[in-house]
N, CA, C and O atoms as a Maestro MAE file, in Angstrom:
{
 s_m_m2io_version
 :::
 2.0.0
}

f_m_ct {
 s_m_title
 :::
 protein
 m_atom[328] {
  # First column is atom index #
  i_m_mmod_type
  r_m_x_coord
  r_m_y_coord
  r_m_z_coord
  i_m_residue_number
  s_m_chain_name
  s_m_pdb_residue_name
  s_m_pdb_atom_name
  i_m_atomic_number
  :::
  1 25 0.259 14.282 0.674 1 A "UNK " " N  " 7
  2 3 -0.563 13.898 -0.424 1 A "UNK " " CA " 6
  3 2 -0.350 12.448 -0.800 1 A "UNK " " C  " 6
  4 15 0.534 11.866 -0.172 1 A "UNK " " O  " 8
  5 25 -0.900 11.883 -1.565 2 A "UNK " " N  " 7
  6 3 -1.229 10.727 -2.291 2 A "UNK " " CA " 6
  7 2 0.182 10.148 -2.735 2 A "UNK " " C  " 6
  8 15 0.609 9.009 -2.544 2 A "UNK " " O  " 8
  9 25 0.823 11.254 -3.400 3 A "UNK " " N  " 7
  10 3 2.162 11.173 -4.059 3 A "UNK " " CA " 6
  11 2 3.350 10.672 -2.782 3 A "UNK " " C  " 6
  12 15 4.279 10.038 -3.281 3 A "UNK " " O  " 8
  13 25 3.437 10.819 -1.558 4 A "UNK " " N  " 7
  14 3 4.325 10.622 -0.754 4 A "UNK " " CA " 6
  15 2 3.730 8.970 0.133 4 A "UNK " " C  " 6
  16 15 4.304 8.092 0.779 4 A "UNK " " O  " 8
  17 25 2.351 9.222 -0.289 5 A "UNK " " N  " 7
  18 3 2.279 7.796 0.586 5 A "UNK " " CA " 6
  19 2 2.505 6.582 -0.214 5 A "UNK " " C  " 6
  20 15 2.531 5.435 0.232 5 A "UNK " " O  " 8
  21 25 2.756 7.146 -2.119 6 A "UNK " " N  " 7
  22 3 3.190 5.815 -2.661 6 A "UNK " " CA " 6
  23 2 4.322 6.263 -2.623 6 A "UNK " " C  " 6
  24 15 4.962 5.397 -3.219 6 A "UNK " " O  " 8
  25 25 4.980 6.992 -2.341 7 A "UNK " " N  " 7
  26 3 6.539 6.976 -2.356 7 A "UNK " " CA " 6
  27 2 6.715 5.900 -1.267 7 A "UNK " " C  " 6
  28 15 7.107 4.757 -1.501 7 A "UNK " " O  " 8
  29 25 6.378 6.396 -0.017 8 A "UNK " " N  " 7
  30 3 6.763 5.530 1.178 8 A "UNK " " CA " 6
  31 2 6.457 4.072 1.023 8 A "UNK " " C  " 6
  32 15 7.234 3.220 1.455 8 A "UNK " " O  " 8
  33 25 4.877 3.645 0.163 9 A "UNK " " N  " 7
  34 3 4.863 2.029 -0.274 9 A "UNK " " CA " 6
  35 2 5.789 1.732 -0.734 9 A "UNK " " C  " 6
  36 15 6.452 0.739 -0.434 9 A "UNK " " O  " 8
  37 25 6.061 2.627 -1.661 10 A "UNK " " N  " 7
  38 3 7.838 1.830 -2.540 10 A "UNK " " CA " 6
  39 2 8.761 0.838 -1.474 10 A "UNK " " C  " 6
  40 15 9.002 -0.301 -1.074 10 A "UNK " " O  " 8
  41 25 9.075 2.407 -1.373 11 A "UNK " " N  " 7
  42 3 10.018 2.116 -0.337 11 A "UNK " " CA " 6
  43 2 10.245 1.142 0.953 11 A "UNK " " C  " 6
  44 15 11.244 0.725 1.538 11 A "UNK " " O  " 8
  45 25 9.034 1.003 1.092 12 A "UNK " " N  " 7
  46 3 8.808 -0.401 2.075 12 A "UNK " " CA " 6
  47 2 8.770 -1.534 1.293 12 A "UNK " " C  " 6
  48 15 8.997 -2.583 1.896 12 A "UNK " " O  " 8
  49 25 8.520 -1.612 -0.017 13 A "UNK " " N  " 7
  50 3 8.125 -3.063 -0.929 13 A "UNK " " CA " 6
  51 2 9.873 -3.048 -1.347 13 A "UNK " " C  " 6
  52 15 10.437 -4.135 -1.223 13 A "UNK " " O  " 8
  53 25 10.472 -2.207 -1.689 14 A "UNK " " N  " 7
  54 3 11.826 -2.543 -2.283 14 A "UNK " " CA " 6
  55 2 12.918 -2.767 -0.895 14 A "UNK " " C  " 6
  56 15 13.799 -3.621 -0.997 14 A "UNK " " O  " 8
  57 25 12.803 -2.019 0.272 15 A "UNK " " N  " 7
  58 3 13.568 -2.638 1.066 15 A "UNK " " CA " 6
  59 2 13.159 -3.937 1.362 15 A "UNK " " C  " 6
  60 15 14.024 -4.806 1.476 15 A "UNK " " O  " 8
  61 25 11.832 -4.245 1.522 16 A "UNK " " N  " 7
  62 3 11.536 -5.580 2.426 16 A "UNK " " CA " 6
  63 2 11.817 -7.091 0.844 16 A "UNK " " C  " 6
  64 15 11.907 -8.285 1.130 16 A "UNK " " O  " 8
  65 25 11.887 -6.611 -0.494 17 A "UNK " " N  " 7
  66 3 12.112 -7.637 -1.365 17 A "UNK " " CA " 6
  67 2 13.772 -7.115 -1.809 17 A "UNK " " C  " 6
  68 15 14.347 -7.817 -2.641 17 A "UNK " " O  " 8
  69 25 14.329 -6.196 -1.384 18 A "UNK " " N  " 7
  70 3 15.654 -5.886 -1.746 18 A "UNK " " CA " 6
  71 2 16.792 -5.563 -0.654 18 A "UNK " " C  " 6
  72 15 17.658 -4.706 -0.830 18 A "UNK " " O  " 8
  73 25 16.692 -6.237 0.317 19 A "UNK " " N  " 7
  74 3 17.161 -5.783 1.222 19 A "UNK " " CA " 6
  75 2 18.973 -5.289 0.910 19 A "UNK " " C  " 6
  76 15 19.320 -5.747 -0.179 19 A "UNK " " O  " 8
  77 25 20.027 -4.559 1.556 20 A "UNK " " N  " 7
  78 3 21.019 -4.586 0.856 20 A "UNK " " CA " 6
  79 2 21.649 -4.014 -0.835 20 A "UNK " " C  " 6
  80 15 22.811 -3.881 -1.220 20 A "UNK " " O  " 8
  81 25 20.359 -3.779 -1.548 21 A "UNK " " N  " 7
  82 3 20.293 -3.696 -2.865 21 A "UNK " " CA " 6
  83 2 21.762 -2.588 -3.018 21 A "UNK " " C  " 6
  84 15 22.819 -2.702 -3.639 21 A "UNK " " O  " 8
  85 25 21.154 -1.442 -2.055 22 A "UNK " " N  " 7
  86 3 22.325 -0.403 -2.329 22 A "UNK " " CA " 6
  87 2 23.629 -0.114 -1.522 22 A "UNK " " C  " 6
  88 15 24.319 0.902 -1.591 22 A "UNK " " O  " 8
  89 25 23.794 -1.050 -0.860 23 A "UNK " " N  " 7
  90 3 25.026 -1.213 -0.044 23 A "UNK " " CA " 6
  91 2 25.916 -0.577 -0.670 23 A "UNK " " C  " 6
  92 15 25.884 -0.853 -1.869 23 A "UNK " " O  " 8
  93 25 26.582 0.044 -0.437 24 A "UNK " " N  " 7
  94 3 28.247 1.080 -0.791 24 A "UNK " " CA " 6
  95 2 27.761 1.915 -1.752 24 A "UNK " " C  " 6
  96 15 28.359 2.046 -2.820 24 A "UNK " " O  " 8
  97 25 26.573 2.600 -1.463 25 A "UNK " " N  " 7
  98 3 25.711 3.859 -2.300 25 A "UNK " " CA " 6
  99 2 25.794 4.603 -1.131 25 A "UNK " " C  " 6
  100 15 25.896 4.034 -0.044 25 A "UNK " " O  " 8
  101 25 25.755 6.141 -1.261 26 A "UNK " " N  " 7
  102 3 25.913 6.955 -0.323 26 A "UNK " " CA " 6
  103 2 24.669 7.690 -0.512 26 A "UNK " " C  " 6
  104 15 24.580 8.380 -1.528 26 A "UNK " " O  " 8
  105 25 23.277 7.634 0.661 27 A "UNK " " N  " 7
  106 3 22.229 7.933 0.101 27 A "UNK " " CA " 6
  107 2 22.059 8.885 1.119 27 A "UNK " " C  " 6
  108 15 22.921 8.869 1.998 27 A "UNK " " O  " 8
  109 25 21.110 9.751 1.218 28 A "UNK " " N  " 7
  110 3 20.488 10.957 2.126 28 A "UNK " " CA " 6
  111 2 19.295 11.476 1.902 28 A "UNK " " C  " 6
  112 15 18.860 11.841 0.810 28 A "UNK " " O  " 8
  113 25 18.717 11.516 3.009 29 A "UNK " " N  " 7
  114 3 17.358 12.123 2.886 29 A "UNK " " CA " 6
  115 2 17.078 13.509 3.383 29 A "UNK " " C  " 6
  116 15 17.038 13.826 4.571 29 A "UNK " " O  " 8
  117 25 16.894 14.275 2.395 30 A "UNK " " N  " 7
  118 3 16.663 15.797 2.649 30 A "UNK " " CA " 6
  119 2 14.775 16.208 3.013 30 A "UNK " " C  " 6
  120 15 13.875 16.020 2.195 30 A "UNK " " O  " 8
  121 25 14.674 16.513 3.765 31 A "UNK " " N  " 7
  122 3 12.480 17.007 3.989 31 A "UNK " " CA " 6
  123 2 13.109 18.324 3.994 31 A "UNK " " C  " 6
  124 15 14.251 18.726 4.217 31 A "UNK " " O  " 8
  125 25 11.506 19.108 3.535 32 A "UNK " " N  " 7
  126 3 11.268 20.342 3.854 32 A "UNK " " CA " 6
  127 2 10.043 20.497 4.439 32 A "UNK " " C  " 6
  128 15 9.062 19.917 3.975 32 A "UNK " " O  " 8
  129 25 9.961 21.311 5.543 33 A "UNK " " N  " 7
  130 3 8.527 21.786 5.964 33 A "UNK " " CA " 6
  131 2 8.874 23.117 6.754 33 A "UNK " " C  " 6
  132 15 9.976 23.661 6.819 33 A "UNK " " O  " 8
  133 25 7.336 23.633 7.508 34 A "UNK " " N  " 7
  134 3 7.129 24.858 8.131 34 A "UNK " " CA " 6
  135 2 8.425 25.165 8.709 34 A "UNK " " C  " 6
  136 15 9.280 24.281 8.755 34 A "UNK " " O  " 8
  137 25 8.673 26.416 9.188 35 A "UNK " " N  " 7
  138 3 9.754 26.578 10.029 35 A "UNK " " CA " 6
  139 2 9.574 27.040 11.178 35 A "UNK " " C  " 6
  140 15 10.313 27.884 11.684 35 A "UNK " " O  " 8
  141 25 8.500 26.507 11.768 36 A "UNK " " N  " 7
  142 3 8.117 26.545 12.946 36 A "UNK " " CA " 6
  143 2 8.252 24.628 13.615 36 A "UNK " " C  " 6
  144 15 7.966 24.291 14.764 36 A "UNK " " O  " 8
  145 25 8.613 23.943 12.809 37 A "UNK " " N  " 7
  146 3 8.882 22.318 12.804 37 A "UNK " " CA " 6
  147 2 10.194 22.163 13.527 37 A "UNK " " C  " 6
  148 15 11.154 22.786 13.073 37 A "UNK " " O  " 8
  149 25 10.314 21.606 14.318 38 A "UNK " " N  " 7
  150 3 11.249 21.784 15.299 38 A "UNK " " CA " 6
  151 2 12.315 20.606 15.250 38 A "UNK " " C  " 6
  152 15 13.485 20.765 15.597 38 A "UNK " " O  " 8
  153 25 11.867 19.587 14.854 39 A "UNK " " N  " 7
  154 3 12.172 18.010 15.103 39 A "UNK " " CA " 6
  155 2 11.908 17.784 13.234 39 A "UNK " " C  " 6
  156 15 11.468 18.598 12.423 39 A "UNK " " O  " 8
  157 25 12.519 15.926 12.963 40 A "UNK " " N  " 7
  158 3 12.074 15.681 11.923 40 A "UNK " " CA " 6
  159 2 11.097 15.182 11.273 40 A "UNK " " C  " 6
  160 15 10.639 14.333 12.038 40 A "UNK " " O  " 8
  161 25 10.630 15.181 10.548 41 A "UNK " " N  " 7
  162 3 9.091 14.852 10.194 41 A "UNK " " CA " 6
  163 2 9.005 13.301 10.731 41 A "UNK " " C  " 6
  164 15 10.051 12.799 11.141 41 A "UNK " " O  " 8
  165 25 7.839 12.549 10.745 42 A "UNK " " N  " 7
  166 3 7.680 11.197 10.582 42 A "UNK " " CA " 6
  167 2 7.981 10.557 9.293 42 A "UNK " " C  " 6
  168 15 8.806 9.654 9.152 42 A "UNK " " O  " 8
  169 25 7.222 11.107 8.304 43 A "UNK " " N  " 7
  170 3 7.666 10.655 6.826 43 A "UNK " " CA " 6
  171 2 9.291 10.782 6.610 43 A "UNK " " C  " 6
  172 15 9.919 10.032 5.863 43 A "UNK " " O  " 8
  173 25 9.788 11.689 7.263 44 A "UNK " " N  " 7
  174 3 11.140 11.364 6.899 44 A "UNK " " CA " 6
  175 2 11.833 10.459 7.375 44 A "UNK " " C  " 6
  176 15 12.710 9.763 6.863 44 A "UNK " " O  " 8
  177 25 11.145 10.508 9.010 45 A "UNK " " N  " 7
  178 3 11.920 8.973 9.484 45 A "UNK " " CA " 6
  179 2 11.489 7.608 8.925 45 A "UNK " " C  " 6
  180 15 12.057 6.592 9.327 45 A "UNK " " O  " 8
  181 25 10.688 7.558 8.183 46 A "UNK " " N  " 7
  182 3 10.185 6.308 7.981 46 A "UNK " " CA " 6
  183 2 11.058 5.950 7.087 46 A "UNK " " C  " 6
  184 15 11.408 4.770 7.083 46 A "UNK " " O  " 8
  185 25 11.552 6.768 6.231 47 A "UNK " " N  " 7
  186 3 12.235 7.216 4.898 47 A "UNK " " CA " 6
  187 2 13.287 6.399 5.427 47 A "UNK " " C  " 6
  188 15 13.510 5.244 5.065 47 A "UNK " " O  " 8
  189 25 13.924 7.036 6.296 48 A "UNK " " N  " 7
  190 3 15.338 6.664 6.795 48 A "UNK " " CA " 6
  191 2 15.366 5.510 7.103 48 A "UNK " " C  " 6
  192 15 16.392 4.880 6.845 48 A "UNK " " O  " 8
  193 25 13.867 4.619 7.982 49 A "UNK " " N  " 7
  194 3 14.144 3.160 8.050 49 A "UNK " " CA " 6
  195 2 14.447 2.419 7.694 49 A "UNK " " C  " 6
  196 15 15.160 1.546 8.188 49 A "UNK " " O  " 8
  197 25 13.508 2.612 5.585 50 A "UNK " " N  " 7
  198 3 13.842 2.013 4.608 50 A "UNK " " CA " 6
  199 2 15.141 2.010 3.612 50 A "UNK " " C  " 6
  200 15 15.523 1.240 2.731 50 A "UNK " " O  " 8
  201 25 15.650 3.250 4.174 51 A "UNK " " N  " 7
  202 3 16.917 3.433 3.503 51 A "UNK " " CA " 6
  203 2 18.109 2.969 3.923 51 A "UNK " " C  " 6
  204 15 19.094 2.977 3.184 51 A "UNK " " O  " 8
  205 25 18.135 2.397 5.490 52 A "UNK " " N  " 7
  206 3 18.553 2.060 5.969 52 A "UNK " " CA " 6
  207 2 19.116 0.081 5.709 52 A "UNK " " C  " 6
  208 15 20.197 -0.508 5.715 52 A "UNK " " O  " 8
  209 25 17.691 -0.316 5.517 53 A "UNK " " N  " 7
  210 3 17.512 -1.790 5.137 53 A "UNK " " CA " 6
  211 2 17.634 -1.749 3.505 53 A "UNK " " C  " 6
  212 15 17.956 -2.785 2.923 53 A "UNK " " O  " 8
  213 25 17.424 -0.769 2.903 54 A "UNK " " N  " 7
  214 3 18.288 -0.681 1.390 54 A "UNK " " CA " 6
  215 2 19.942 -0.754 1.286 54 A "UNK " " C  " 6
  216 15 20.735 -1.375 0.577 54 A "UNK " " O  " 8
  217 25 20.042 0.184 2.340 55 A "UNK " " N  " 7
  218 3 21.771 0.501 2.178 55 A "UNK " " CA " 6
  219 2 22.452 -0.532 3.263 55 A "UNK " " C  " 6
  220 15 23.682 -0.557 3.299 55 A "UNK " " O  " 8
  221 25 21.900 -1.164 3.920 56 A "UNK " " N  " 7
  222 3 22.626 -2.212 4.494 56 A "UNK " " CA " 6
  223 2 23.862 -1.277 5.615 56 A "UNK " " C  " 6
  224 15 24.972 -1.619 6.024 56 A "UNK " " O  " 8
  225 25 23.076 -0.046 5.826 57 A "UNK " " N  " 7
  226 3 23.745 0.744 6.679 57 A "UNK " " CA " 6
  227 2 22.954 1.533 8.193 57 A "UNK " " C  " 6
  228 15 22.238 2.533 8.237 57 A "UNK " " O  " 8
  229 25 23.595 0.298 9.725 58 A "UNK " " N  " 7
  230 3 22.586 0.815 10.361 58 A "UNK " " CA " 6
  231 2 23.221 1.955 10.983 58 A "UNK " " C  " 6
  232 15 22.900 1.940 12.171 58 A "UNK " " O  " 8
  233 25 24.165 3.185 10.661 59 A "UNK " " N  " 7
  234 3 24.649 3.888 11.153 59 A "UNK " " CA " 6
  235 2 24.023 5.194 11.138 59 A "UNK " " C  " 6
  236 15 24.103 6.133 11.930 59 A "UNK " " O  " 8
  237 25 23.386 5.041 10.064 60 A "UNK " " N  " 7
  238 3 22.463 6.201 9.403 60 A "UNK " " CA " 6
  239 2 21.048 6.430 10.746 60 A "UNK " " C  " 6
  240 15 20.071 5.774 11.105 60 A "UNK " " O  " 8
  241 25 21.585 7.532 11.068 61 A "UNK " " N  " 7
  242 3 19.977 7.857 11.986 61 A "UNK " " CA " 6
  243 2 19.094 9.196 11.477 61 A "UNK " " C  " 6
  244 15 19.296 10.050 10.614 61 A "UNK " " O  " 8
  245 25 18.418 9.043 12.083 62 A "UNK " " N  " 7
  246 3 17.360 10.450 11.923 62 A "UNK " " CA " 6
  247 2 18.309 11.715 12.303 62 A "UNK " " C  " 6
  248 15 18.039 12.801 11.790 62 A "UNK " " O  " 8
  249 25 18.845 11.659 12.733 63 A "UNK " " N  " 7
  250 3 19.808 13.054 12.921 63 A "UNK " " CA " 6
  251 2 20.227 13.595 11.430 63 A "UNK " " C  " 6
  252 15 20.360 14.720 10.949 63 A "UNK " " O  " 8
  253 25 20.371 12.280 10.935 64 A "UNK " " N  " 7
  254 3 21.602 12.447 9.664 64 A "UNK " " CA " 6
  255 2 20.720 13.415 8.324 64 A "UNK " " C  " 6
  256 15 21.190 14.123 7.433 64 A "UNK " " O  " 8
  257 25 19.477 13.114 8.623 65 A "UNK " " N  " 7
  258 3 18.693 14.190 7.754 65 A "UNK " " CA " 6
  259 2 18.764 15.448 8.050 65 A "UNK " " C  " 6
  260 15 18.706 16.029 9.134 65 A "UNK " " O  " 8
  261 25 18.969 16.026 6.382 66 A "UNK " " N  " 7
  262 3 19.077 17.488 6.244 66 A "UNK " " CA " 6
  263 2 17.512 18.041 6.423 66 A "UNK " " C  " 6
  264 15 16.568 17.544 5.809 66 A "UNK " " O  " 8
  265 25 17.399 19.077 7.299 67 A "UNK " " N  " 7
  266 3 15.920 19.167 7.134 67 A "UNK " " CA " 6
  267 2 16.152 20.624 7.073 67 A "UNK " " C  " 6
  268 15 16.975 21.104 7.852 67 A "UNK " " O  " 8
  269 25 15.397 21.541 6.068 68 A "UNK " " N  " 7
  270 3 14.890 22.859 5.385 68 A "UNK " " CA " 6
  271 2 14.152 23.071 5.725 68 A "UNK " " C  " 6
  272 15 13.201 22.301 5.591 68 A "UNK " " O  " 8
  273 25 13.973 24.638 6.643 69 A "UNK " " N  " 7
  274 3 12.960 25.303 7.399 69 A "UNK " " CA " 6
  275 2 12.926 26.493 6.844 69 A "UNK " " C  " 6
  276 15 11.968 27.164 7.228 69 A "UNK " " O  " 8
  277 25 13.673 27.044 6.023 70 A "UNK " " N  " 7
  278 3 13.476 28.502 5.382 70 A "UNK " " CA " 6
  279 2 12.671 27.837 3.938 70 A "UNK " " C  " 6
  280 15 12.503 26.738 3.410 70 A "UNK " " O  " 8
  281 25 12.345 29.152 3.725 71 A "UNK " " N  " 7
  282 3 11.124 29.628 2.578 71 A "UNK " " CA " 6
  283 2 11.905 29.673 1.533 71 A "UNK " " C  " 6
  284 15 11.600 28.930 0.600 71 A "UNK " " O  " 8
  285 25 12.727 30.263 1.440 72 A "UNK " " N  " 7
  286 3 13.460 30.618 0.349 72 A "UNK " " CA " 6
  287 2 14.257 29.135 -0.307 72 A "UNK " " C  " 6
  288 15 14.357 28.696 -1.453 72 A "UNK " " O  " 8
  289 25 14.708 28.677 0.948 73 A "UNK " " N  " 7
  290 3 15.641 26.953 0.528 73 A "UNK " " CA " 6
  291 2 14.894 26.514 0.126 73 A "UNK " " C  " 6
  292 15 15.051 26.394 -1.089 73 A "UNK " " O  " 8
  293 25 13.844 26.059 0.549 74 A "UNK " " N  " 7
  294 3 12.549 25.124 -0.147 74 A "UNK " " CA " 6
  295 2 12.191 25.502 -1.127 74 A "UNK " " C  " 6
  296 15 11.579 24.607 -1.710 74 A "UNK " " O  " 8
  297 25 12.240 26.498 -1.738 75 A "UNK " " N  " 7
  298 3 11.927 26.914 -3.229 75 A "UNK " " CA " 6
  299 2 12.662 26.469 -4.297 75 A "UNK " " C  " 6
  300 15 12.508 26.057 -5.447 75 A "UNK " " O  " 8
  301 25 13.869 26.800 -3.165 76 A "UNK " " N  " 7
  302 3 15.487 26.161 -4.142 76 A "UNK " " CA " 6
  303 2 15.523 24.638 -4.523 76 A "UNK " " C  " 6
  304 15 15.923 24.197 -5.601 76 A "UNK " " O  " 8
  305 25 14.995 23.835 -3.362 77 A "UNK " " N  " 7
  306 3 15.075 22.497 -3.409 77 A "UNK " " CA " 6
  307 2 14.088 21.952 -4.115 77 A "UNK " " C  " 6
  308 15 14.081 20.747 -4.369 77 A "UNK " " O  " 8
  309 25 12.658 23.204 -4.714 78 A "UNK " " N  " 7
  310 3 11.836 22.430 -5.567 78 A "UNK " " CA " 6
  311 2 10.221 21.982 -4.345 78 A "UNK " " C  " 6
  312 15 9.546 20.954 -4.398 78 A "UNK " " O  " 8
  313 25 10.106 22.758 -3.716 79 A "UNK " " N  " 7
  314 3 8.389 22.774 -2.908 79 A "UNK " " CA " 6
  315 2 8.230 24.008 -3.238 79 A "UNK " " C  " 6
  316 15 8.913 24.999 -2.980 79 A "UNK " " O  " 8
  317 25 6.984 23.837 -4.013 80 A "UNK " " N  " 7
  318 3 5.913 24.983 -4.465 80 A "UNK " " CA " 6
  319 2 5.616 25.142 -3.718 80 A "UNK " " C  " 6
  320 15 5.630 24.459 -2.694 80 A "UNK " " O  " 8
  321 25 4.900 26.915 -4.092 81 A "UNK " " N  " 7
  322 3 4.627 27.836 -3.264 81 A "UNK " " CA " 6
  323 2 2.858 27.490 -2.933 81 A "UNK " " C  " 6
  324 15 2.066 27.090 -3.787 81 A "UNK " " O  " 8
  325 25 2.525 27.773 -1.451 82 A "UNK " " N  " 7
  326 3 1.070 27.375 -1.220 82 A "UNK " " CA " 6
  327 2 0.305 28.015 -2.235 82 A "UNK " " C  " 6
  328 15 -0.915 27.858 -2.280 82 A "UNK " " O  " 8
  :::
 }
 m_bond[327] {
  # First column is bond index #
  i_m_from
  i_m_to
  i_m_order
  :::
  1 1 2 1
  2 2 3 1
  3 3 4 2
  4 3 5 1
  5 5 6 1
  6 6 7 1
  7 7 8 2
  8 7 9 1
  9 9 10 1
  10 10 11 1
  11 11 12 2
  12 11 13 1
  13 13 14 1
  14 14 15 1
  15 15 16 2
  16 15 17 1
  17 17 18 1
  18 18 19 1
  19 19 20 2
  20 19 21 1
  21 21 22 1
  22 22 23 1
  23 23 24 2
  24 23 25 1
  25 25 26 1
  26 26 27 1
  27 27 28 2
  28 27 29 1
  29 29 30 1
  30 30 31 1
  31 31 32 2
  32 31 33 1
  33 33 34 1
  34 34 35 1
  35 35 36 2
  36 35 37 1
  37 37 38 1
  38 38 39 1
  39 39 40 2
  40 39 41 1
  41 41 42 1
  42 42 43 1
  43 43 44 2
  44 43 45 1
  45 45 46 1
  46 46 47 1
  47 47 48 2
  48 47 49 1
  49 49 50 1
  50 50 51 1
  51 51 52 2
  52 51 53 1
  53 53 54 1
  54 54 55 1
  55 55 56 2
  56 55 57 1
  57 57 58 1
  58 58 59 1
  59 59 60 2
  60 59 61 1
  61 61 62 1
  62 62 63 1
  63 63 64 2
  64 63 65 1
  65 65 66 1
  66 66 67 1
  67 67 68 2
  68 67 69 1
  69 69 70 1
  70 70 71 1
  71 71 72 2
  72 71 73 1
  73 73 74 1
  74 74 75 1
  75 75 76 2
  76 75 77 1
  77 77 78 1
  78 78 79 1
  79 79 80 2
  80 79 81 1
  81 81 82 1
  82 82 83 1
  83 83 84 2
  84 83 85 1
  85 85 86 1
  86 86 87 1
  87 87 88 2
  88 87 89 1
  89 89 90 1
  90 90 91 1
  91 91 92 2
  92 91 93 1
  93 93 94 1
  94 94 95 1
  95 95 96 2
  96 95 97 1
  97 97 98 1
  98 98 99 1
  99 99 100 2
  100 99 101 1
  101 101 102 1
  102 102 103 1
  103 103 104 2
  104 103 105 1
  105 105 106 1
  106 106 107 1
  107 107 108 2
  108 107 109 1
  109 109 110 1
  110 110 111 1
  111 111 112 2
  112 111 113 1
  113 113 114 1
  114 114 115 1
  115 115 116 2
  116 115 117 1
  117 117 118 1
  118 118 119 1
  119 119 120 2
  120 119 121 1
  121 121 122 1
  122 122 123 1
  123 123 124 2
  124 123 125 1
  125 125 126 1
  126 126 127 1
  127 127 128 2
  128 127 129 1
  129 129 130 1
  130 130 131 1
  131 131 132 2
  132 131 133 1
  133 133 134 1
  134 134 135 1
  135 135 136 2
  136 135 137 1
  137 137 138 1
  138 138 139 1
  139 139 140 2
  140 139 141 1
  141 141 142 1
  142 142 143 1
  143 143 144 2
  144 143 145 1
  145 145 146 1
  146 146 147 1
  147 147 148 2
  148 147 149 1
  149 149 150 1
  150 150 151 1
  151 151 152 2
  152 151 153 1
  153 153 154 1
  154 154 155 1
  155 155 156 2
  156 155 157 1
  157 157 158 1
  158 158 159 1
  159 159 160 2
  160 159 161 1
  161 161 162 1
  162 162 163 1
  163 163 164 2
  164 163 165 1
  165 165 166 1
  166 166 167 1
  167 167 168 2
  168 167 169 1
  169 169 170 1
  170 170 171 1
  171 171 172 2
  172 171 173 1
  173 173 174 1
  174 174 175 1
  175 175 176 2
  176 175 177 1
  177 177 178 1
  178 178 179 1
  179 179 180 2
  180 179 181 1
  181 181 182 1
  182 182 183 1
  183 183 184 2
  184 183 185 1
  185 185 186 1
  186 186 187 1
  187 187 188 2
  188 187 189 1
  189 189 190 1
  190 190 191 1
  191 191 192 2
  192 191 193 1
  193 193 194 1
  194 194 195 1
  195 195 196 2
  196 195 197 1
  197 197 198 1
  198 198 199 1
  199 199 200 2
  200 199 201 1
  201 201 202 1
  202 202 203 1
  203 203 204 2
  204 203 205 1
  205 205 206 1
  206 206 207 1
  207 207 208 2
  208 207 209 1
  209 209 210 1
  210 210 211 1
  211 211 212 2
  212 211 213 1
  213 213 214 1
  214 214 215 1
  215 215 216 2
  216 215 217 1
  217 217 218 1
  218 218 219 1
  219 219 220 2
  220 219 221 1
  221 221 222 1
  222 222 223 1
  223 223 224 2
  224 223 225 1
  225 225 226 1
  226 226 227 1
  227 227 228 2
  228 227 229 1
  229 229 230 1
  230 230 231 1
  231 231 232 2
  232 231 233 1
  233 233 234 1
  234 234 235 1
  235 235 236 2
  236 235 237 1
  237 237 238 1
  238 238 239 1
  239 239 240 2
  240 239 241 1
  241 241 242 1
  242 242 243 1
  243 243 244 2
  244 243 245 1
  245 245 246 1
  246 246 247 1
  247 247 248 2
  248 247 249 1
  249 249 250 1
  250 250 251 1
  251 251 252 2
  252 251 253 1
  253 253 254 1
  254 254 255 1
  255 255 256 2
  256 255 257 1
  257 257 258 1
  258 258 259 1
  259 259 260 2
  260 259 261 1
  261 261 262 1
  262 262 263 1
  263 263 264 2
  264 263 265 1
  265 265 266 1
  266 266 267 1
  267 267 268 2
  268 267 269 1
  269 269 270 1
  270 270 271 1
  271 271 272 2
  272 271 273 1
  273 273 274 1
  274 274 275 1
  275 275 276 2
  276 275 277 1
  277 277 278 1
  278 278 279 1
  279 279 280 2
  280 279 281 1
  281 281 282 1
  282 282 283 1
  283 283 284 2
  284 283 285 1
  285 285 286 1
  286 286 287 1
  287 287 288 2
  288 287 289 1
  289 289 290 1
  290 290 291 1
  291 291 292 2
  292 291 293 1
  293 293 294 1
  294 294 295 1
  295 295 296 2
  296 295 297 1
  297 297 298 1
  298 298 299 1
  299 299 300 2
  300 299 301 1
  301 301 302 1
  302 302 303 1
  303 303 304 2
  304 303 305 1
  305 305 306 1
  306 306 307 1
  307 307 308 2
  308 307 309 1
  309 309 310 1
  310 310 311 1
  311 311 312 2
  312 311 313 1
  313 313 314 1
  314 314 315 1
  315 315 316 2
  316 315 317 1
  317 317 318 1
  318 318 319 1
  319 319 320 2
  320 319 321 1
  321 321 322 1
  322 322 323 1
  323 323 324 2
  324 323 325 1
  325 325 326 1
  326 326 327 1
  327 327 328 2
  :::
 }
}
């Protein structure tokens, strides 16, 4: 939705004018989707790019995301029900 593609503008306008901002912050990116999703989303990796050039940490990869494939977790973590 609308709501995640200005998330992701953010996130590209504050890494690319803040680069470093959060250096020695310990940040993580959690997605949820289908559980038939095998791999991690794109939006999440993009996530991770910018979080990456925020945190001044290039150690952080796409692996490092927690990603939620049950129904029940995602409820927990706050994604409404279809």
């Amino acid at each position: 939705g609308k709501q995640i593609v200005a998330m992701q503008a953010a996130l590209k306008d504050l890494a690319t004018k803040y680069p470093g901002a959060f250096a020695g912050y310990s940040l993580q990116v959690t997605e949820s989707h289908q559980k038939t999703k095998a791999d991690t989303s794109g939006t999440a990796k993009a996530v991770v790019d910018h979080i990456k050039t925020l945190n001044a940490q290039d150690d952080y990869t796409y692996d490092d995301v927690v990603r939620i494939r049950d129904e029940e977790e995602a409820a927990e973590f706050g994604v409404p029900e279809d």
